[in-house]
C-alpha positions, 0 to 999 in steps of 0.5 A: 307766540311771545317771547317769554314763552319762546324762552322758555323753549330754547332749553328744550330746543337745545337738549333736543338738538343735542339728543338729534346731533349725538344720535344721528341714525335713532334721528334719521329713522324717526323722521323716516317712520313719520315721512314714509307713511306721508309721502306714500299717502299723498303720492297714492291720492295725488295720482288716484284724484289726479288720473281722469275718469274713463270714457265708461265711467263719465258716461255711467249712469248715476246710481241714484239717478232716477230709472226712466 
């Protein structure tokens, strides 16, 4: 980015810094909409794609393996 264009931000920023410090639990539960939904997605995926596979399940045929 440069510089004349973070410039032009640095008002904005500051009326939003000033909303988030005035209002701070309107703050907290938009961070928490946002963040709660995440965590519960990457924790749900994290521990599903991170658990092995069963004994049964690695040794299942393939569904589109060929039939002897």
């Amino acid at each position: 980015m440069s510089a004349a264009r973070l410039r032009a931000l640095r008002p904005v920023v500051r009326l939003a810094a000033r909303d988030a410090r005035a209002h701070k639990a309107r703050s907290l539960l938009a961070i928490l909409l946002v963040a709660a939904p995440l965590v519960v997605i990457v924790g749900f995926l994290g521990t599903r794609l991170s658990t092995p596979p069963t004994r049964q399940a690695a040794l299942a045929p393939s569904p589109t393996a060929p039939r002897p």
